[in-house]
C-alpha positions as CSV (number, residue, x, y, z in Angstrom):
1,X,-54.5,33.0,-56.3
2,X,-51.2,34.4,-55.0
3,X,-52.8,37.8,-54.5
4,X,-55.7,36.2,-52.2
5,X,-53.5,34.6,-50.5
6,X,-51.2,37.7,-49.6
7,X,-54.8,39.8,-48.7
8,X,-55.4,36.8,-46.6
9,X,-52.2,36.3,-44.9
10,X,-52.1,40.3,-44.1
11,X,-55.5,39.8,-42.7
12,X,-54.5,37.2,-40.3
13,X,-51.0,38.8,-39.2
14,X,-53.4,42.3,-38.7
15,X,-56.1,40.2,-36.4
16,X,-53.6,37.9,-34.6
17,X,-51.5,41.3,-33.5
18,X,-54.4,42.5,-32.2
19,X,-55.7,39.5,-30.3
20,X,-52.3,39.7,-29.0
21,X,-52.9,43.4,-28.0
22,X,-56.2,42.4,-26.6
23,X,-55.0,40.1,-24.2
24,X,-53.3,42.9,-22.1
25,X,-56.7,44.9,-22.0
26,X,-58.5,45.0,-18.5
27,X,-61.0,42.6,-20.2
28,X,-58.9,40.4,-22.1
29,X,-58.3,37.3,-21.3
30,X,-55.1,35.1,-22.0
31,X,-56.1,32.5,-23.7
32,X,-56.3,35.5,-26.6
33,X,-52.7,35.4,-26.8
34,X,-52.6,31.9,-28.0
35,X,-55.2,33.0,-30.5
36,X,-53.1,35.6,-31.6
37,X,-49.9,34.0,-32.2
38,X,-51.5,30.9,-34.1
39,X,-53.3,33.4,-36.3
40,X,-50.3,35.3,-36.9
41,X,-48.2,32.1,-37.9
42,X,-51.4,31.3,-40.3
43,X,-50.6,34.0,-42.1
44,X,-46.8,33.8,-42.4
45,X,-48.0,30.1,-43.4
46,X,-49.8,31.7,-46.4
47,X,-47.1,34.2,-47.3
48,X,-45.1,31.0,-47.5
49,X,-47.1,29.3,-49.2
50,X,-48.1,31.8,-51.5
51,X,-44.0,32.4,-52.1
52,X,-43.3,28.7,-53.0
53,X,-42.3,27.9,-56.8
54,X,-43.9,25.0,-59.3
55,X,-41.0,22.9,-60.4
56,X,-42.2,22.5,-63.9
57,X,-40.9,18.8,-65.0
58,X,-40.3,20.2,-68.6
59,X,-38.2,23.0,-67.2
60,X,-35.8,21.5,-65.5
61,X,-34.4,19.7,-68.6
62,X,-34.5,22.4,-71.2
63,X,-31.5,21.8,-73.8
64,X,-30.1,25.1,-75.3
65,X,-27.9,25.1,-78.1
66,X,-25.8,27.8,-79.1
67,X,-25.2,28.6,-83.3
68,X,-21.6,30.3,-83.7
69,X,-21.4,32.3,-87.1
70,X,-18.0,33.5,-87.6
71,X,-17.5,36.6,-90.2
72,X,-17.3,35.1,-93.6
73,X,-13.3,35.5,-93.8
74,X,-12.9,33.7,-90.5
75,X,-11.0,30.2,-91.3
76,X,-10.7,28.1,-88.4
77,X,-7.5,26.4,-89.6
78,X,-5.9,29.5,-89.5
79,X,-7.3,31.5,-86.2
80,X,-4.7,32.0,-83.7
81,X,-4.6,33.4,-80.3
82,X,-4.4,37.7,-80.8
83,X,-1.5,37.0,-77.4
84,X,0.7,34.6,-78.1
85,X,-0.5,33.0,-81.4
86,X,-0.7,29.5,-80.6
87,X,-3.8,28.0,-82.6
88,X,-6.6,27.3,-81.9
89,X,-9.8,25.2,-82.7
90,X,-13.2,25.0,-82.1
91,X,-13.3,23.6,-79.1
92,X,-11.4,26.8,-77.4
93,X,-14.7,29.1,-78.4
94,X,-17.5,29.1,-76.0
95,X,-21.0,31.5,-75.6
96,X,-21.0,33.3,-72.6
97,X,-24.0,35.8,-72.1
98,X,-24.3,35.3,-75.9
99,X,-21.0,36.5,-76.9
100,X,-18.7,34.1,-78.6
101,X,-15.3,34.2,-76.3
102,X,-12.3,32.6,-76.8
103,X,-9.8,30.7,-74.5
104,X,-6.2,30.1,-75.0
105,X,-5.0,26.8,-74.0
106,X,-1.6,28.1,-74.5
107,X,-1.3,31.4,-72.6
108,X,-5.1,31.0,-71.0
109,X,-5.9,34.4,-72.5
110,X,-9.9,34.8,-72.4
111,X,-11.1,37.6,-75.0
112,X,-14.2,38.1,-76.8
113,X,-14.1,37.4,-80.9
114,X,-14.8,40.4,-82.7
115,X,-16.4,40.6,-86.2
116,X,-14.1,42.7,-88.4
117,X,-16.1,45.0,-91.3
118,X,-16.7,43.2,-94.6
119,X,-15.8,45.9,-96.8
C-alpha cells in the first residue's frame, strides 16, 4: 500500500509540474496553474500520508525486564567500588545497551562490570 501510494504521489507531483509548465505555453491557459499546484500538494499529501506511523496500542506499553547474572564468585555483600571502595548493592547496577554498569554513590564512578575467568 505504501508503495502505491509513493507511485501515486510521484505521478501527481510529475503531472501538476507540468500543468504548471503548461500554463506559460502560448496555448495555456491560467486556470492550469491552479490545477497544477493542487495536484502537486495531492501528492505531497500522499507522501505524507504514505510516511505516517500506526501507533500500535500494545506497543506503547511493552514492559522489558532485564536478568543480571553475575560470575559465580561474585558476592554482592562483598562488591565494592574498583575507585574508592565504598560498597555497593544492587541497586547501584543498571543495563545499559545490555551491559551491566555500575554507579558509585560514593565517588559517582560509572564503569562497566567485567566477568573475570572461572579457571
Amino acid at each position: 500500500m505504501k508503495l502505491i501510494a509513493f507511485i501515486a504521489a510521484g505521478i501527481f507531483i510529475f503531472f501538476g509540474v507540468l500543468f504548471i509548465w503548461g500554463a506559460f505555453s502560448p496555448q495555456g491557459s491560467p486556470g492550469w496553474i491552479l490545477i497544477g499546484l493542487i495536484t502537486i500538494g495531492l501528492g505531497f499529501v500522499l507522501i505524507w500520508a504514505a510516511n505516517r506511523k500506526k501507533v500500535d496500542s500494545d506497543s506503547t506499553h511493552a514492559n522489558i525486564s532485564y536478568k543480571i547474572e553475575m560470575p559465580a564468585n561474585t558476592n554482592l555483600d562483598s562488591m565494592k567500588c574498583n575507585s574508592c571502595g565504598g560498597s555497593l548493592s544492587i541497586n547501584n547496577i543498571q543495563m545499559v545497551a545490555g551491559a551491566p554498569i555500575v554507579n558509585c554513590p560514593y565517588c559517582h564512578t560509572t564503569y562497566q562490570l567485567t566477568e573475570e575467568p572461572k579457571w
